[in-house]
VOVOVEX-411293 format. One record per atom (N, C-alpha, C): atom name; chain; x, y negated, z negated. Coordinates in steps of 0.05 Angstrom, whole numbers, plus 32768, in hexadecimal, padded with zeros to 4 digits. Example, Ala and Ser with C-alpha at 12.3 -4.5 7.8 and 13.67 -1.06 7.14 Angstrom:
// VOVOVEX-411293
<pt N,A,<8108,8072,7F64>>
<pt CA,A,<80F6,805A,7F64>>
<pt C,A,<8108,8042,7F64>>
<pt N,A,<8101,802D,7F72>>
<pt CA,A,<8111,8015,7F71>>
<pt C,A,<8102,7FFF,7F63>>
This chain:
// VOVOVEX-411293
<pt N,A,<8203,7FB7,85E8>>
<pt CA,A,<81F4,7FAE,85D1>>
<pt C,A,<81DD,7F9C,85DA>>
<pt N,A,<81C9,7FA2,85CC>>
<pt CA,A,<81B2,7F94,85D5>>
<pt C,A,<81AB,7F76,85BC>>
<pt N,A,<81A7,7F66,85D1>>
<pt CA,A,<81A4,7F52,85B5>>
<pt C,A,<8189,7F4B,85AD>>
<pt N,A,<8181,7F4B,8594>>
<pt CA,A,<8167,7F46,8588>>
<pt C,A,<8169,7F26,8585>>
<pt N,A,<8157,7F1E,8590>>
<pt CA,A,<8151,7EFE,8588>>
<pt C,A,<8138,7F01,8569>>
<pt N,A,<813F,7EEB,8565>>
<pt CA,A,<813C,7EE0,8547>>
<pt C,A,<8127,7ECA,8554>>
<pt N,A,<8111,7ED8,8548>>
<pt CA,A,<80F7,7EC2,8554>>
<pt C,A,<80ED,7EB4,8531>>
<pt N,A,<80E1,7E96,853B>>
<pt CA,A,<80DD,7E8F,8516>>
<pt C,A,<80C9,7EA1,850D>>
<pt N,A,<80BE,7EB6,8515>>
<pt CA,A,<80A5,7EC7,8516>>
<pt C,A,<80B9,7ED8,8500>>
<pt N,A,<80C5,7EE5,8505>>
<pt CA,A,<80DE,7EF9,84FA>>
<pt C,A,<80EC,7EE8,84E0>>
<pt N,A,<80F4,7ED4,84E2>>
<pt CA,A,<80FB,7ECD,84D2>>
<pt C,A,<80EB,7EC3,84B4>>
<pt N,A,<80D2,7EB8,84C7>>
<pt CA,A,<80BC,7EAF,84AD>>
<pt C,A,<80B0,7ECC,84A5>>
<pt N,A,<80AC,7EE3,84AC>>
<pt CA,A,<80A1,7F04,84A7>>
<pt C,A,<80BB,7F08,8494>>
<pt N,A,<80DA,7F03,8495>>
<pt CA,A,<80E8,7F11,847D>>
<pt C,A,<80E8,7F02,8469>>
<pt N,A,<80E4,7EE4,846C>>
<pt CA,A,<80E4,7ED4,8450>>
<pt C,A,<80CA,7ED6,8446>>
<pt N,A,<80B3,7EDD,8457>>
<pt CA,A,<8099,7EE3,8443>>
<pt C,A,<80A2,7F06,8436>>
<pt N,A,<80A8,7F16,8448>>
<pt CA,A,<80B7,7F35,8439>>
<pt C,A,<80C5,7F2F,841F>>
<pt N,A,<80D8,7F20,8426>>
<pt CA,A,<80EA,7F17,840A>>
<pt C,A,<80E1,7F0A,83F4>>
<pt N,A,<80CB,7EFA,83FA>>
<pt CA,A,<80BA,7EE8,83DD>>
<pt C,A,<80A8,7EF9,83D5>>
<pt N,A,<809F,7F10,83EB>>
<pt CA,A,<808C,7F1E,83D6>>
<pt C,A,<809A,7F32,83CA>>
<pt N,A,<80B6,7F40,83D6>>
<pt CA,A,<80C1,7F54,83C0>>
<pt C,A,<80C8,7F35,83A9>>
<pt N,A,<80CD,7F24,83A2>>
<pt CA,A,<80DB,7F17,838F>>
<pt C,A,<80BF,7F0C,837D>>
<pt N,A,<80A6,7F08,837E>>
<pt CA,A,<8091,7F08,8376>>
<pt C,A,<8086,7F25,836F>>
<pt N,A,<8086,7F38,8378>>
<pt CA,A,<8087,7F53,836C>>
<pt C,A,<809A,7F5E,8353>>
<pt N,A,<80B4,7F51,8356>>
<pt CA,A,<80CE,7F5D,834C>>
<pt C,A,<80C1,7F4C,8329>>
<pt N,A,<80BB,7F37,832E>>
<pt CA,A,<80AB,7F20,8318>>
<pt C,A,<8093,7F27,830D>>
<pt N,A,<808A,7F31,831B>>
<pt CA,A,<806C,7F3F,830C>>
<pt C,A,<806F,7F53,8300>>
<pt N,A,<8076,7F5E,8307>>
<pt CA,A,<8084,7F7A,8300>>
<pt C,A,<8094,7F7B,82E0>>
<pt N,A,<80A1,7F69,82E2>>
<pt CA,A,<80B7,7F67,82D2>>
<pt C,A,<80A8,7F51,82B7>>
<pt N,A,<8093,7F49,82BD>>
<pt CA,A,<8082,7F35,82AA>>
<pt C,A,<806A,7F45,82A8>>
<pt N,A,<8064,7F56,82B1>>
<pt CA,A,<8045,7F60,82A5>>
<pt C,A,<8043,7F6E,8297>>
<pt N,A,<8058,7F7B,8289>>
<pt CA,A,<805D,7F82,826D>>
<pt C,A,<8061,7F70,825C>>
<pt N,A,<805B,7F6B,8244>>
<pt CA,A,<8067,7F58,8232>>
<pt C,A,<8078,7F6A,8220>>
<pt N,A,<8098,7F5D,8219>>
<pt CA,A,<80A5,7F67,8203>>
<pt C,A,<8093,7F78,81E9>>
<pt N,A,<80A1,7F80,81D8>>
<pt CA,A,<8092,7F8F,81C7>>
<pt C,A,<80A1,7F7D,81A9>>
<pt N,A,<8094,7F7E,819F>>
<pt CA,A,<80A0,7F6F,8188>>
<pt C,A,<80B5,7F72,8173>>
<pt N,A,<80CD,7F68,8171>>
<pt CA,A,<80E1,7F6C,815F>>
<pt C,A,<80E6,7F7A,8150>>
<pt N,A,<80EB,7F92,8151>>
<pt CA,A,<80E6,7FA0,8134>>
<pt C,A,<80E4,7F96,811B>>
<pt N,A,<80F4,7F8A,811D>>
<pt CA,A,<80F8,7F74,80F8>>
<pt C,A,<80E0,7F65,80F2>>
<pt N,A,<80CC,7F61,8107>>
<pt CA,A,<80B8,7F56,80FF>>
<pt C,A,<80A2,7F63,80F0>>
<pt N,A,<80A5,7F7E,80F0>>
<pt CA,A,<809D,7F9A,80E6>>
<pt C,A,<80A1,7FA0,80C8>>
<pt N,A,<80BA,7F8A,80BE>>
<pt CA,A,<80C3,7F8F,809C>>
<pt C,A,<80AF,7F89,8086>>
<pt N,A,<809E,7F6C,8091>>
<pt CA,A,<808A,7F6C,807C>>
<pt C,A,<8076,7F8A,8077>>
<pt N,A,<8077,7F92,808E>>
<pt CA,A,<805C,7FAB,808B>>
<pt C,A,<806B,7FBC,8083>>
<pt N,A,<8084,7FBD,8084>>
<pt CA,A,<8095,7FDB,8078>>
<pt C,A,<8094,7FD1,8054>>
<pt N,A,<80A1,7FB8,804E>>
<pt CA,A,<8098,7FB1,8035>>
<pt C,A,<8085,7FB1,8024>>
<pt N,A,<806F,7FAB,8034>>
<pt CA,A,<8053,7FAE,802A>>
<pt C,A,<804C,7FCE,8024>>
<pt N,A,<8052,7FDD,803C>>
<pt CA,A,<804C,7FF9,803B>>
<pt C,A,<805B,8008,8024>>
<pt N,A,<8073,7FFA,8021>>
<pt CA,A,<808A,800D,800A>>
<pt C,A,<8073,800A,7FFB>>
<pt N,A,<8070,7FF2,7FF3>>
<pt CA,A,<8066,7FE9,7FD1>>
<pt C,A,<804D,7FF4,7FD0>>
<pt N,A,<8042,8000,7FE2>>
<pt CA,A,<8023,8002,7FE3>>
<pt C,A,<8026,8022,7FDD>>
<pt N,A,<803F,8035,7FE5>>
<pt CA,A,<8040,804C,7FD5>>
<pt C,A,<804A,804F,7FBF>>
<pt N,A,<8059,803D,7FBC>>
<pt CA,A,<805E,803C,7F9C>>
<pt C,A,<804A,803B,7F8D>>
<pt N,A,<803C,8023,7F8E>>
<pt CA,A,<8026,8027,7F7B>>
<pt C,A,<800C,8035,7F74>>
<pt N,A,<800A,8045,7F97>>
<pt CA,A,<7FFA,805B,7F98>>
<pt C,A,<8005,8070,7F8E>>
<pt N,A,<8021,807B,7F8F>>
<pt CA,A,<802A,8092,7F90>>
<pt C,A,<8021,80A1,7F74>>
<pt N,A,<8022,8092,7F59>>
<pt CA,A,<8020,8098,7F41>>
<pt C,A,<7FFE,80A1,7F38>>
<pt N,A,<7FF0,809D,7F45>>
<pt CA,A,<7FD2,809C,7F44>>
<pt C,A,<7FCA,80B6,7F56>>
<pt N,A,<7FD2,80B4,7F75>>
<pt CA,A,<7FCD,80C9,7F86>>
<pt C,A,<7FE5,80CB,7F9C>>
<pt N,A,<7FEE,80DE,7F9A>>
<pt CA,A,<8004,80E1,7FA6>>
<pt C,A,<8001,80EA,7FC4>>
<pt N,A,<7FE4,80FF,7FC9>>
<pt CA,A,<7FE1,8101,7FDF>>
<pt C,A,<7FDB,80E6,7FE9>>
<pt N,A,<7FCE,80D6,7FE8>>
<pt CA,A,<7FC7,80BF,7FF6>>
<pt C,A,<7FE3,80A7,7FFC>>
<pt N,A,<7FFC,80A9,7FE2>>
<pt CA,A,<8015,809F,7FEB>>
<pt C,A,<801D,80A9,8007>>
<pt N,A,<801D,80CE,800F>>
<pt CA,A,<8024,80E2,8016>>
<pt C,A,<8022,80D8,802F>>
<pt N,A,<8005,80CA,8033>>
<pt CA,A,<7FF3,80C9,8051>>
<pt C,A,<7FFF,80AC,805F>>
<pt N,A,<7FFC,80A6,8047>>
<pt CA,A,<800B,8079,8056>>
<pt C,A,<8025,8085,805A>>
<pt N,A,<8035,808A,804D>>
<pt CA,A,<8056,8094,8055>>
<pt C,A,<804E,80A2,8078>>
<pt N,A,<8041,80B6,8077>>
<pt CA,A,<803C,80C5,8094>>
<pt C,A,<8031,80B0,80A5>>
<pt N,A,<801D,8099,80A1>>
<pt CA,A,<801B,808A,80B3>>
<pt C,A,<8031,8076,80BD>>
<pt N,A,<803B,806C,80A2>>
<pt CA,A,<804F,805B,80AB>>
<pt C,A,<806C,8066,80B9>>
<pt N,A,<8070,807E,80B6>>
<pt CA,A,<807C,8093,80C7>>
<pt C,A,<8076,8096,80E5>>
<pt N,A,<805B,809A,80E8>>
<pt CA,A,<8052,8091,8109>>
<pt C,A,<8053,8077,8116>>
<pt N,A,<804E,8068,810A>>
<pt CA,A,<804F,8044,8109>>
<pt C,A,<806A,803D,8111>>
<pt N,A,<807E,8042,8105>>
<pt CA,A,<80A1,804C,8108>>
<pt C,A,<80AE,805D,8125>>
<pt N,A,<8093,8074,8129>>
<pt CA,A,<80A4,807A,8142>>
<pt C,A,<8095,806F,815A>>
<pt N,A,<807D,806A,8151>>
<pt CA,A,<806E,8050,8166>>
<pt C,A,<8081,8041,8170>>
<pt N,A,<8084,802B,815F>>
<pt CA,A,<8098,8011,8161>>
<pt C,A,<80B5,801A,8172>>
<pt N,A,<80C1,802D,816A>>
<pt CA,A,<80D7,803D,817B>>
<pt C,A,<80D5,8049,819A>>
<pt N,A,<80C0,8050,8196>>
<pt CA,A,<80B5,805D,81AE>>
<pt C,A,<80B4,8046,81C7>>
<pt N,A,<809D,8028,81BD>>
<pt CA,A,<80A1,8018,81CD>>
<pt C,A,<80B8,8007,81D1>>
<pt N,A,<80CC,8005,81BC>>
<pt CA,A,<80E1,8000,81C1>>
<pt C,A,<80EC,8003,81DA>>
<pt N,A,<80F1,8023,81D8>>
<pt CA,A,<8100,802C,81EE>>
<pt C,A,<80F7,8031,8204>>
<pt N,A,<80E2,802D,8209>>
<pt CA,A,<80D3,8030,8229>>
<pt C,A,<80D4,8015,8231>>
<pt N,A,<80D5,8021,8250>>
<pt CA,A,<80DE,8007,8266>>
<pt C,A,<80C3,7FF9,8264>>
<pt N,A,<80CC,7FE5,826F>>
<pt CA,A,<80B7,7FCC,826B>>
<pt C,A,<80A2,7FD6,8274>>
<pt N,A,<8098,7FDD,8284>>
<pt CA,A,<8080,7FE6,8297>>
<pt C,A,<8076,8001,828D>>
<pt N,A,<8083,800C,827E>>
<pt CA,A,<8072,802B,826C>>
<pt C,A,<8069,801C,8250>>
<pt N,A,<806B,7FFD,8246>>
<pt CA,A,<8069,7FFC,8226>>
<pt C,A,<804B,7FF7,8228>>
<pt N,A,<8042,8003,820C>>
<pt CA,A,<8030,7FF8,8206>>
<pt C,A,<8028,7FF0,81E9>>
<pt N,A,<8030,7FD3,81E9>>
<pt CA,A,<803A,7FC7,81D8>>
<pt C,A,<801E,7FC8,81BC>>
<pt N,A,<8002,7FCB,81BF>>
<pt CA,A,<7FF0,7FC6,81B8>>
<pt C,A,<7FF4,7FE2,81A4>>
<pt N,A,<8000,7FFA,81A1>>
<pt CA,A,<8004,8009,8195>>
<pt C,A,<800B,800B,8180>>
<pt N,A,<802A,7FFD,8183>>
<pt CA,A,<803D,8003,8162>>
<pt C,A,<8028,7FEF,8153>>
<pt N,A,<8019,7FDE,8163>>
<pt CA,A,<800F,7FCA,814C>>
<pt C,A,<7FF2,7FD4,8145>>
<pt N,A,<7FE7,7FEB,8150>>
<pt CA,A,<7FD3,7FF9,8146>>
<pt C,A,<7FDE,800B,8131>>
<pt N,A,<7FF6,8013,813C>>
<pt CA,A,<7FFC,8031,811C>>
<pt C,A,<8002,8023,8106>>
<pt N,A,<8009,8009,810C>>
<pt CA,A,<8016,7FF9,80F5>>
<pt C,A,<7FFD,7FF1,80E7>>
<pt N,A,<7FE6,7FE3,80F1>>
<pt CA,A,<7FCD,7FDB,80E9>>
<pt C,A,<7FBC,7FFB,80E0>>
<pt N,A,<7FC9,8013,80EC>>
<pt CA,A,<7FB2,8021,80DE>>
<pt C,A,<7FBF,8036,80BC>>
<pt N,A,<7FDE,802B,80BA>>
<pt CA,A,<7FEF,802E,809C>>
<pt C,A,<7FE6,8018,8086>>
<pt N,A,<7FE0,7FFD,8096>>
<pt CA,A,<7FDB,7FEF,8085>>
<pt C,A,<7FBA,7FE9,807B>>
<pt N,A,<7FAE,7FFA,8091>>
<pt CA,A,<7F88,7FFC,8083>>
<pt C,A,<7F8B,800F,806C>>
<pt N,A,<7F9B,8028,8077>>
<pt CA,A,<7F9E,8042,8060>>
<pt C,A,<7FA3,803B,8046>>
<pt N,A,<7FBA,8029,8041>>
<pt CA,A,<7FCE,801D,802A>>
<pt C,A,<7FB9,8001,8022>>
<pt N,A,<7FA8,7FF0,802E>>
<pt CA,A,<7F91,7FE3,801A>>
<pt C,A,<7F7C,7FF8,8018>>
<pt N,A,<7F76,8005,801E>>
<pt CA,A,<7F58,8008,800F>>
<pt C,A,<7F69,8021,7FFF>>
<pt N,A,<7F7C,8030,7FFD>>
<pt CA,A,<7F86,803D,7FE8>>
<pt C,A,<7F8F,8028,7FD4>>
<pt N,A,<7F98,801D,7FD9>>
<pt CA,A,<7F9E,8004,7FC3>>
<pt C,A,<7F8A,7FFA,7FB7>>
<pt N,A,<7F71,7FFB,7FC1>>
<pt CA,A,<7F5F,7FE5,7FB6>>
<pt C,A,<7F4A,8003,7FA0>>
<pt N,A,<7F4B,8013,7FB0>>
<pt CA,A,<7F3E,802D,7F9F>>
<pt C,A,<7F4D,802C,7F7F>>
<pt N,A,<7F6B,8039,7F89>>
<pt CA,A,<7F7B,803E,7F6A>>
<pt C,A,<7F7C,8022,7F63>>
<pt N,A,<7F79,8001,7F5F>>
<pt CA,A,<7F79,7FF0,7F54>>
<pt C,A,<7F5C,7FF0,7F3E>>
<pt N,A,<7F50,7FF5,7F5A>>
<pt CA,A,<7F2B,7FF9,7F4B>>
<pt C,A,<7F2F,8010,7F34>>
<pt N,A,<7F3E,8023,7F3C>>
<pt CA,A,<7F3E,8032,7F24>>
<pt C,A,<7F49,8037,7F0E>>
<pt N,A,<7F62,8025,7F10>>
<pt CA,A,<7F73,801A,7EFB>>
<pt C,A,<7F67,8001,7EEC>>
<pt N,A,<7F51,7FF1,7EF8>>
<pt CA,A,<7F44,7FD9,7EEF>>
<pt C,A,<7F2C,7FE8,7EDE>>
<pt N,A,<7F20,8002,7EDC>>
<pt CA,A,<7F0D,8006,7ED4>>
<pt C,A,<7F15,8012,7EB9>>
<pt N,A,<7F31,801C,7EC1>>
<pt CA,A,<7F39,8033,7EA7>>
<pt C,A,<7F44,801E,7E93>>
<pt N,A,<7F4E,8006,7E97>>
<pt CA,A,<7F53,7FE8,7E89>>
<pt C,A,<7F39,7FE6,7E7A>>
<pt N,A,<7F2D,7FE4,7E87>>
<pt CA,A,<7F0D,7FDF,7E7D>>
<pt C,A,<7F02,7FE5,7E63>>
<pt N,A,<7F06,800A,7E6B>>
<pt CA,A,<7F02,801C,7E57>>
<pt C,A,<7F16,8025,7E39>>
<pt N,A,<7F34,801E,7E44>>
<pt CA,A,<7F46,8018,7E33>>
<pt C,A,<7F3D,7FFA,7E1C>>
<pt N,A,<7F37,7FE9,7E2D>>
<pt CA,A,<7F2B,7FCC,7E19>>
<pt C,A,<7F1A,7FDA,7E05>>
<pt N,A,<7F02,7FE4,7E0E>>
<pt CA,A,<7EEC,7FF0,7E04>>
<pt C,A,<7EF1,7FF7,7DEE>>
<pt N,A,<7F04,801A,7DED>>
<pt CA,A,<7F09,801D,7DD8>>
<pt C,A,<7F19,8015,7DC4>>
<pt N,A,<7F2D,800D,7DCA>>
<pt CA,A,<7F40,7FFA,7DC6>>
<pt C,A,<7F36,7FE9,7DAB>>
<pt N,A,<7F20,7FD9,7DB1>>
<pt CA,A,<7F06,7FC4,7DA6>>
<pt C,A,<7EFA,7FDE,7D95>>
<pt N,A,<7EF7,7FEC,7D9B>>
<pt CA,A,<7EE8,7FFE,7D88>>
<pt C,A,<7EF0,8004,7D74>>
<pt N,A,<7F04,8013,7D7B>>
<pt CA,A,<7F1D,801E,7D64>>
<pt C,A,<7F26,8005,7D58>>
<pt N,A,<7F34,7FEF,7D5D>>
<pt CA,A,<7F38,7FD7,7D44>>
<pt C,A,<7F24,7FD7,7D3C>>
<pt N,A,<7F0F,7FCD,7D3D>>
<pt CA,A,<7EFC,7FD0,7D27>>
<pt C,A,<7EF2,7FDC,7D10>>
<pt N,A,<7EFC,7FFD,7D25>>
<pt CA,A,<7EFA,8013,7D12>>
<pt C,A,<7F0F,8017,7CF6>>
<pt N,A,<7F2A,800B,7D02>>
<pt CA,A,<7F42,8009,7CF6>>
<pt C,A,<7F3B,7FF2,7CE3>>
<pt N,A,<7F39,7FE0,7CEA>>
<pt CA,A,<7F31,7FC6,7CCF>>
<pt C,A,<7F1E,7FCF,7CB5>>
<pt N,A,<7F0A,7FD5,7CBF>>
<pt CA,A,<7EF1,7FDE,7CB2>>
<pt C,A,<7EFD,7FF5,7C96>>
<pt N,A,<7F10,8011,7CAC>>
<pt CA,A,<7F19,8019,7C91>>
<pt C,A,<7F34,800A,7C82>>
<pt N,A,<7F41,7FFC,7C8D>>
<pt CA,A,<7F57,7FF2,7C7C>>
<pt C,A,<7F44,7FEB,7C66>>
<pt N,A,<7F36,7FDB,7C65>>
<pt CA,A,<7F24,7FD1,7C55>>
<pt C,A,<7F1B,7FD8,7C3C>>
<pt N,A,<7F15,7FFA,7C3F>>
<pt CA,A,<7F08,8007,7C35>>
<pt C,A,<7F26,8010,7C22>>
<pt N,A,<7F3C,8016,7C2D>>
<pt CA,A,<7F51,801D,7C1B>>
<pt C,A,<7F57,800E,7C0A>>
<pt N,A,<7F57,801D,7BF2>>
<pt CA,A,<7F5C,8008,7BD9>>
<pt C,A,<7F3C,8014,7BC2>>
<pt N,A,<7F24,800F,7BCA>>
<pt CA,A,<7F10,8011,7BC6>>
<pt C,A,<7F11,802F,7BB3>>
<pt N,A,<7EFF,802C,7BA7>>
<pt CA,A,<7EF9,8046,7B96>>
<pt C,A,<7EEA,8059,7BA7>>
<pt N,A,<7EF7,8078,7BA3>>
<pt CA,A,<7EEE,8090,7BB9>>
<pt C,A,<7EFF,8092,7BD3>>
<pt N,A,<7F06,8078,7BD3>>
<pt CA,A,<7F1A,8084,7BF0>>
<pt C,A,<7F2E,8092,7BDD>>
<pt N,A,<7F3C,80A6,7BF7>>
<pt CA,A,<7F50,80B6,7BEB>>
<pt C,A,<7F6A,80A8,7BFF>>
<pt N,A,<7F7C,80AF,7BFD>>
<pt CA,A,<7F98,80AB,7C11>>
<pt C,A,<7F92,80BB,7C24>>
<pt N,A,<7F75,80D0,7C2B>>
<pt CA,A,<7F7C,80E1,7C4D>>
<pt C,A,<7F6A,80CC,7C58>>
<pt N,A,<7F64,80B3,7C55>>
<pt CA,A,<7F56,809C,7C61>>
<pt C,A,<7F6D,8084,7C6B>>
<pt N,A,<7F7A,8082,7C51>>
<pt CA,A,<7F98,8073,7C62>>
<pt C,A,<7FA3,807F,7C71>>
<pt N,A,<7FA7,8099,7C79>>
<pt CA,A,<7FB6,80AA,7C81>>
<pt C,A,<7FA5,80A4,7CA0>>
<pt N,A,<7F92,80A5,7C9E>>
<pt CA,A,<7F83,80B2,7CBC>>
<pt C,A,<7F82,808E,7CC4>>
<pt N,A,<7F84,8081,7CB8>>
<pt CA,A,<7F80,8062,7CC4>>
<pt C,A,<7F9B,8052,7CD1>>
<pt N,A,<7FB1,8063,7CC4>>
<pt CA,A,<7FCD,8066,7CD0>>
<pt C,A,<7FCC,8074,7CE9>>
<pt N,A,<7FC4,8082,7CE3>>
<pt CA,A,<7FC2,8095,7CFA>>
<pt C,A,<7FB0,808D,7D1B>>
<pt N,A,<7F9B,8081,7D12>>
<pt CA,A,<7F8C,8074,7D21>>
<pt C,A,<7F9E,805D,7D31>>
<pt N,A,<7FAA,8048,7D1E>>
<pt CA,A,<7FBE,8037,7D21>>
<pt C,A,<7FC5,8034,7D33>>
<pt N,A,<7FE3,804F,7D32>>
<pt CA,A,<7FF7,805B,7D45>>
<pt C,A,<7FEB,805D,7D5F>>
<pt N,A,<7FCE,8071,7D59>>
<pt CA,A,<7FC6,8077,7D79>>
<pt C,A,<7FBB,805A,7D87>>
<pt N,A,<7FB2,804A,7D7F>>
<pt CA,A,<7FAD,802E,7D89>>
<pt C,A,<7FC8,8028,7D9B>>
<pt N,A,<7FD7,8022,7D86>>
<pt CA,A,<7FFD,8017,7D85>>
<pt C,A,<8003,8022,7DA6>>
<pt N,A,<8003,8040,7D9D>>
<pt CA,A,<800D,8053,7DBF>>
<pt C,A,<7FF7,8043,7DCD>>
<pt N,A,<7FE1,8048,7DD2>>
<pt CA,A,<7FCC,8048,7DE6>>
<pt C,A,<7FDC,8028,7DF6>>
<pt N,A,<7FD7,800D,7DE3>>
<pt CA,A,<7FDD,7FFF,7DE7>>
<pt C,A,<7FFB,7FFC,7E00>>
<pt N,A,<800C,8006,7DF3>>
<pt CA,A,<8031,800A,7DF8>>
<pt C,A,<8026,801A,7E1C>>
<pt N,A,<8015,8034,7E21>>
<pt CA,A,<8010,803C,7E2E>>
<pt C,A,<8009,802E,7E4C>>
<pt N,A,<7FF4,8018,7E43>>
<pt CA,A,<7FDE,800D,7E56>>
<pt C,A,<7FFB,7FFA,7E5F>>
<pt N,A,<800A,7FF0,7E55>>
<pt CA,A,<801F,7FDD,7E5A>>
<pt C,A,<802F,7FE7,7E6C>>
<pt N,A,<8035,8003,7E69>>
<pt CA,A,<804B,8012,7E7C>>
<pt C,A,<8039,8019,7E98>>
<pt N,A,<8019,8013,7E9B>>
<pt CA,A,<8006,8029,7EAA>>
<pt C,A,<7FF9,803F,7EA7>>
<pt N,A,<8005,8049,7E93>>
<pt CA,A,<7FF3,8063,7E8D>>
<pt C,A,<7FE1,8063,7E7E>>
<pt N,A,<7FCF,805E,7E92>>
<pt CA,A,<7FAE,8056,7E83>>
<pt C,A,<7F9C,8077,7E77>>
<pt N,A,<7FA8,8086,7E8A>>
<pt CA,A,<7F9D,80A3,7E7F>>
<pt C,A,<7FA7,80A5,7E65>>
<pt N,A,<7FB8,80AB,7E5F>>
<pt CA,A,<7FC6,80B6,7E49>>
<pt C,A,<7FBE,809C,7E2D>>
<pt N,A,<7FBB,807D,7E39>>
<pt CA,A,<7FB8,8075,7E24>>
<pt C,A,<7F9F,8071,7E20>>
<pt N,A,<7F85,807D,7E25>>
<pt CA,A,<7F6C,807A,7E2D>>
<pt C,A,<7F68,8096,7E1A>>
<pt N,A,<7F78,80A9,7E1A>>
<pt CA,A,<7F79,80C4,7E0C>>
<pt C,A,<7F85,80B2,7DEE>>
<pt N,A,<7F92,80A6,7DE6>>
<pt CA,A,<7F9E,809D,7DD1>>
<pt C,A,<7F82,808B,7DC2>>
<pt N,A,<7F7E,807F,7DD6>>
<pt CA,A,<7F63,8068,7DC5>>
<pt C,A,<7F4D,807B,7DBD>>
<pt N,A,<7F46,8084,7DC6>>
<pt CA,A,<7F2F,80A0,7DC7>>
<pt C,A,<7F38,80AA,7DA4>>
<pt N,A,<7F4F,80AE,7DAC>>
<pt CA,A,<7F5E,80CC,7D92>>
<pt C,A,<7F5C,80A7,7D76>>
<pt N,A,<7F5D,8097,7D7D>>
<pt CA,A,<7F60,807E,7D68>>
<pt C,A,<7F3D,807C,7D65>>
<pt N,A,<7F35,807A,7D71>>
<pt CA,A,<7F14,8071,7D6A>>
<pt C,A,<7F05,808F,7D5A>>
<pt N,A,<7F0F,80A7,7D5D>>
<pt CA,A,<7F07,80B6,7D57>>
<pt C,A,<7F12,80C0,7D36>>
<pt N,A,<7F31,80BF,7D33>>
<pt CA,A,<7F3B,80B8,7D16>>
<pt C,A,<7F34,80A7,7D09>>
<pt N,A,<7F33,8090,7D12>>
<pt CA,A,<7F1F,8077,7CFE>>
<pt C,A,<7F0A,807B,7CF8>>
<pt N,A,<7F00,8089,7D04>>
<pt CA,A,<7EDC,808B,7D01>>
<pt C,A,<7ED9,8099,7CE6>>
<pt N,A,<7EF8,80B5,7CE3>>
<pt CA,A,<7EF2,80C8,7CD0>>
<pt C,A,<7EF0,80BB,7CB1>>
């Protein structure tokens, strides 16, 4: 057997070998950053539910599209989940997540705008038709009116009454069709 001497040359070459695998093994293992908690992800799932809900009834394709984003956003977040530290790329799930939640405000802010305008137009007539409605109550009783003047100012009434009951539940179409059908019976 041959013997190897142990020079401090040899010995200071494996402890610098050994601090740089253990400074590698550390870099390595830190130059990824974690990816973020899933659960931290609930506000934007919350936000996103509610943001098709209240889209869905107005335009359903556009519910259709945030559901499909927030669907990718979902397997984003999973995706980096499961990859080893050194394949994540964490800047992702929080882009699919940021690009469900641009989709879901400016669809939100469209059908609000357009639920705030059809309010508008509902007031409008709304204001029109009472007037119209007062003006003939007025007139009933009077000589020459006949009862198809009470009759149509009832009638007028009712469609106010719905329109009204309507705009309360959301359905600004249908009660926007009702005020219309009231401003136009009163008039008769």
């Amino acid at each position: 057997p041959v013997s190897v001497e142990r020079t401090p040359a040899a010995k200071s070459r494996r402890f610098l070998f050994c601090a740089a695998c253990v400074v590698a093994a550390v870099m390595v293992s830190g130059c990824s950053q974690a990816p973020p908690d899933p659960s931290l992800w609930d506000g934007f799932r919350a936000a996103l539910n509610r943001a098709v809900r209240e889209v869905r009834a107005e335009d359903p394709e556009a519910a259709a599209e945030i559901e499909r984003l927030m669907g990718t956003a979902e397997v984003e977040t999973a995706r980096q989940n499961a990859a080893p530290r050194w394949r994540r790329e964490t800047g992702r799930s929080s882009a699919a997540w940021n690009n469900a939640m641009v989709k879901a405000e400016r669809t939100l802010s469209a059908v609000r705008s357009m639920r705030a305008g059809q309010a508008a137009r509902l007031a409008s007539l709304l204001a029109r038709a009472e007037s119209r409605i007062v003006a003939a109550e007025g007139r009933i009783g009077l000589a020459g009116v006949d009862g198809r003047t009470a009759g149509e100012t009832a009638s007028a009434r009712y469609h106010a009454t719905t329109a009204r009951r309507l705009a309360e539940s959301g359905d600004y179409v249908t009660a926007i069709e009702h005020a219309e059908e009231a401003v136009v019976v009163a008039a008769g």
